[in-house]
C-alpha positions as semicolon CSV with decimal commas, in nm:
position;residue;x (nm);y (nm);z (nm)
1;X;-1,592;-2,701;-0,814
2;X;-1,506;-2,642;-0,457
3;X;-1,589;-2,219;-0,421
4;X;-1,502;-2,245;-0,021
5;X;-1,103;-2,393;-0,134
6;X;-1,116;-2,156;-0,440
7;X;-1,241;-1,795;-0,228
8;X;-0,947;-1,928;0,036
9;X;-0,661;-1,992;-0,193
10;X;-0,770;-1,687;-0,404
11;X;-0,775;-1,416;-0,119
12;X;-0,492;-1,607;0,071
13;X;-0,258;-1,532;-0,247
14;X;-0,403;-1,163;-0,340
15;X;-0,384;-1,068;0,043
16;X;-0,033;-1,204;0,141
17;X;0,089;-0,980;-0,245
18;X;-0,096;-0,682;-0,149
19;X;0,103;-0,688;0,165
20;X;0,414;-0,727;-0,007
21;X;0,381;-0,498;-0,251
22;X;0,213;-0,224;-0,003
23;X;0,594;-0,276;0,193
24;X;0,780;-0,213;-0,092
25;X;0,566;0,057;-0,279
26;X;0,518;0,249;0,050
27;X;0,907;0,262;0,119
28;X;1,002;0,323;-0,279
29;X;0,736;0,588;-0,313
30;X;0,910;0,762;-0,018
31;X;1,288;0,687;-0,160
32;X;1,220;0,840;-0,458
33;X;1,009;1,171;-0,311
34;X;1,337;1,229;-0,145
35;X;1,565;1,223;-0,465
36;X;1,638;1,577;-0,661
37;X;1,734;1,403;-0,970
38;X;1,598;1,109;-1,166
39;X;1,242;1,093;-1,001
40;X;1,072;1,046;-1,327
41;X;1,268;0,771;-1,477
42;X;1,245;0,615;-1,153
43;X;0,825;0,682;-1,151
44;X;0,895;0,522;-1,540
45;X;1,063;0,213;-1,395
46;X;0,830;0,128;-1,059
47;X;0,477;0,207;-1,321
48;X;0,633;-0,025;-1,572
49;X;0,422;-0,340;-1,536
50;X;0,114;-0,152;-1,608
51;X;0,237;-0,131;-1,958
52;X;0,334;-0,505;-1,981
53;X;0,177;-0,737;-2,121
54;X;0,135;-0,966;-1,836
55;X;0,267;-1,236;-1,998
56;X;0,557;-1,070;-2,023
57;X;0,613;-0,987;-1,710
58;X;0,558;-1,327;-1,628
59;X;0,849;-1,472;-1,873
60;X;1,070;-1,242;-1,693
61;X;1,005;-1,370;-1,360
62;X;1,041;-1,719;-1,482
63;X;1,354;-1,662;-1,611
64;X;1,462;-1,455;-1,281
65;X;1,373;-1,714;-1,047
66;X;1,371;-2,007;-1,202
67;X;1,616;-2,235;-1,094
68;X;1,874;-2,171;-1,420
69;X;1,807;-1,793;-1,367
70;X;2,051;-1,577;-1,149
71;X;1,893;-1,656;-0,847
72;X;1,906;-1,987;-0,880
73;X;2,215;-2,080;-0,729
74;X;1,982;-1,964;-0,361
75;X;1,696;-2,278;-0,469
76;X;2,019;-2,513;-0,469
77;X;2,134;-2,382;-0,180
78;X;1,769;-2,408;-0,018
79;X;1,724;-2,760;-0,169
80;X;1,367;-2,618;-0,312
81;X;1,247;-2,443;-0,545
82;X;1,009;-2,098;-0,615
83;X;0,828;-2,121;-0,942
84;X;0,495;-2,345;-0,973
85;X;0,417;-2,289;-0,517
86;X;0,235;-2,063;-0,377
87;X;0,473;-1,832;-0,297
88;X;0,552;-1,762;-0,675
89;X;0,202;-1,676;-0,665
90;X;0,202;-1,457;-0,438
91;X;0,542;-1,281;-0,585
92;X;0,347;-1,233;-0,899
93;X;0,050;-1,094;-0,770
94;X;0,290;-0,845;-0,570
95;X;0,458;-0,746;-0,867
96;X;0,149;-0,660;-1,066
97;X;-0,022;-0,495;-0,793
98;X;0,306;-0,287;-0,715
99;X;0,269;0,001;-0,939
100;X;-0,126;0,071;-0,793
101;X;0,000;0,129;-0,463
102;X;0,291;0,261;-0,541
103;X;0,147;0,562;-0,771
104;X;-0,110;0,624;-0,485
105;X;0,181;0,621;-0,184
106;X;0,373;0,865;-0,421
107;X;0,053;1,101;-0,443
108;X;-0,011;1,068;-0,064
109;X;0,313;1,196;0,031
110;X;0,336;1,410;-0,251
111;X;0,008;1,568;-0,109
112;X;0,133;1,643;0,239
113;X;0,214;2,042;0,292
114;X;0,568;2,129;0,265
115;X;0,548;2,329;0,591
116;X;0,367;1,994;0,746
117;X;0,684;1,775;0,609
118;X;0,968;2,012;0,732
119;X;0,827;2,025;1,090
120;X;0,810;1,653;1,066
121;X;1,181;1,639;0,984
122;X;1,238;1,901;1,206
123;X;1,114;1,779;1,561
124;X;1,198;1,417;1,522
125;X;1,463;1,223;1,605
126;X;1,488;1,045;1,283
127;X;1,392;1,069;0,930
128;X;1,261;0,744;0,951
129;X;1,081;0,841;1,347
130;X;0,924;1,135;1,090
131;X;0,769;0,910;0,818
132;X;0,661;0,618;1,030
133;X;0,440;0,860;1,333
134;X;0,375;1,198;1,105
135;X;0,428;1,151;0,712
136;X;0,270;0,770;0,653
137;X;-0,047;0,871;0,918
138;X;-0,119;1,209;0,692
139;X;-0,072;0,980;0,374
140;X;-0,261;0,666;0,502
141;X;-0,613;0,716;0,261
142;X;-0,448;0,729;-0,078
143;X;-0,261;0,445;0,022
144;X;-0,521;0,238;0,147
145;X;-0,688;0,340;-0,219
146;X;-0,432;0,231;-0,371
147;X;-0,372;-0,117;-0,164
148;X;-0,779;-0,167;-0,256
149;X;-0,683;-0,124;-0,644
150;X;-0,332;-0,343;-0,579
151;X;-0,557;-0,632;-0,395
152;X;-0,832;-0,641;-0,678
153;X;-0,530;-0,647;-0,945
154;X;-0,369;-0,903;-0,766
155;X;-0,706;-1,112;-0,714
156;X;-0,784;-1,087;-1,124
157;X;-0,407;-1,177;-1,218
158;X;-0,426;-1,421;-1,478
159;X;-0,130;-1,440;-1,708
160;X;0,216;-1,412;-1,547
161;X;0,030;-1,613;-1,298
162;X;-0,023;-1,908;-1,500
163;X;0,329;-1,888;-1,596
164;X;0,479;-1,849;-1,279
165;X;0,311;-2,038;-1,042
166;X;0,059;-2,278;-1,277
167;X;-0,297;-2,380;-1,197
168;X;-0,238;-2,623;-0,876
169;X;-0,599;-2,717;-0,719
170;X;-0,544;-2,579;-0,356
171;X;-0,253;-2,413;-0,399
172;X;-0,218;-2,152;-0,695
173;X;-0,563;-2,228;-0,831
174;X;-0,733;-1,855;-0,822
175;X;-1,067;-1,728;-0,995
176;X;-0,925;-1,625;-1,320
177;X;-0,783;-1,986;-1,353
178;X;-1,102;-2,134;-1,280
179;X;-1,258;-1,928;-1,511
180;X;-1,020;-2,026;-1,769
181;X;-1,028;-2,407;-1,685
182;X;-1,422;-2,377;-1,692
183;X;-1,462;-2,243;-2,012
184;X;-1,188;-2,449;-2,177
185;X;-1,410;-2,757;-2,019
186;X;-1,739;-2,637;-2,206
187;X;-1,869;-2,571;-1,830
188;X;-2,025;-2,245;-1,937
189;X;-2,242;-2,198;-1,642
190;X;-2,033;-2,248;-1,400
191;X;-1,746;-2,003;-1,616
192;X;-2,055;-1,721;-1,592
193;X;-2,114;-1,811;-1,252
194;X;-1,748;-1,754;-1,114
195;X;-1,731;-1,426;-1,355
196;X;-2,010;-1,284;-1,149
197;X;-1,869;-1,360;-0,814
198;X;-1,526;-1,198;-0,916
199;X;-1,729;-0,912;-1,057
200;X;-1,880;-0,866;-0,741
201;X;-1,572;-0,896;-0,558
202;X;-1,374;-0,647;-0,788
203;X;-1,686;-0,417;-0,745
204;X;-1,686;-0,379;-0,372
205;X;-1,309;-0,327;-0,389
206;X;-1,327;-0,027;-0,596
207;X;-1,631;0,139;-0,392
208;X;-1,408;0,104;-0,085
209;X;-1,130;0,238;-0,245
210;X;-1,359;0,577;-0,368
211;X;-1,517;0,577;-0,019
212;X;-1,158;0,608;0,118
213;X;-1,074;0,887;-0,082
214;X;-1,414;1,071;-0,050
215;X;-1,398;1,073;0,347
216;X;-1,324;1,391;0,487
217;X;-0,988;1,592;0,526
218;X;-0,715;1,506;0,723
């Protein structure tokens, strides 16, 4: 077992999702905190894969991107192809670590005064000169919370994961896989020993994500 390649293609994968999903949460919690109708099927709809069975979500994606799915007329095009590469691993991670950030962007911005949001709108040249410089600074600890939570989801993925993107030593091998591969192998001690690092790692995430949130106002 090689822990230097495993920590690098572990956090490499979990860092480039939480990234992407941060991105798309961030701009989808503010898309929908600007709608008057359907904000709760749309909360419903973004909080979904938290009620998945990863596996699930992971047949989905497989059958979205794989190259007989609808988007794979794009991998013919490209002359490649998305599932079992690291990118696929990354796209997974995003998608389960998606609803973490994006339930935490929604309460940041949900939690910014009313009066504090209409002067925002009010003096700037653009809606979108408003959220980048005065909404997204005021919202920026429950976000970074929530991109704590995303990145530990997205560094414990297991499931869709497998499915997705396989178990490819160097490229889409990540702790849970080893863990999986160890104790499939009999290799018990090492199994424990990788548990604890992840535990670790999973531990600091979440007291940086309550020290966030316990700093001081705004």
């Amino acid at each position: 077992m090689e822990l230097g390649a495993l920590l690098w293609t572990s956090w490499r994968i979990a860092a480039a999702a939480t990234a992407l999903a941060a991105v798309v949460a961030v701009g989808a919690a503010a898309w929908v905190g600007g709608r008057t109708a359907g904000r709760r099927l749309w909360d419903v709809a973004f909080t979904l894969p938290l009620a998945l069975p990863p596996t699930a979500i992971g047949f989905g994606l497989l059958v979205l991107l794989g190259r007989f799915g609808p988007l794979g007329w794009l991998w013919e095009f490209l002359g490649t192809r998305l599932v079992f590469t690291p990118t696929a691993a990354v796209v997974v991670g995003a998608v389960m670590a998606f609803p973490l950030v994006y339930r935490a962007a929604r309460a940041g911005l949900e939690g910014i005064p009313v009066e504090l949001r209409e002067a925002a709108r009010l003096y700037s040249p653009t809606r979108a000169h408003a959220f980048v410089r005065v909404l997204l600074p005021l919202a920026w600890k429950p976000i970074a919370a929530g991109m704590a939570l995303g990145l530990a989801r997205a560094l414990g993925e297991f499931g869709a994961t497998l499915m997705v993107a396989g178990s490819l030593p160097g490229r889409t091998r990540t702790f849970p896989m080893a863990v999986y591969e160890a104790v499939q192998a009999g290799r018990d001690q090492e199994a424990l020993f990788l548990v604890a690092v992840a535990a670790l790692t999973g531990g600091v995430l979440l007291v940086v994500a309550d020290a966030v949130l316990s700093r001081g106002g705004r």
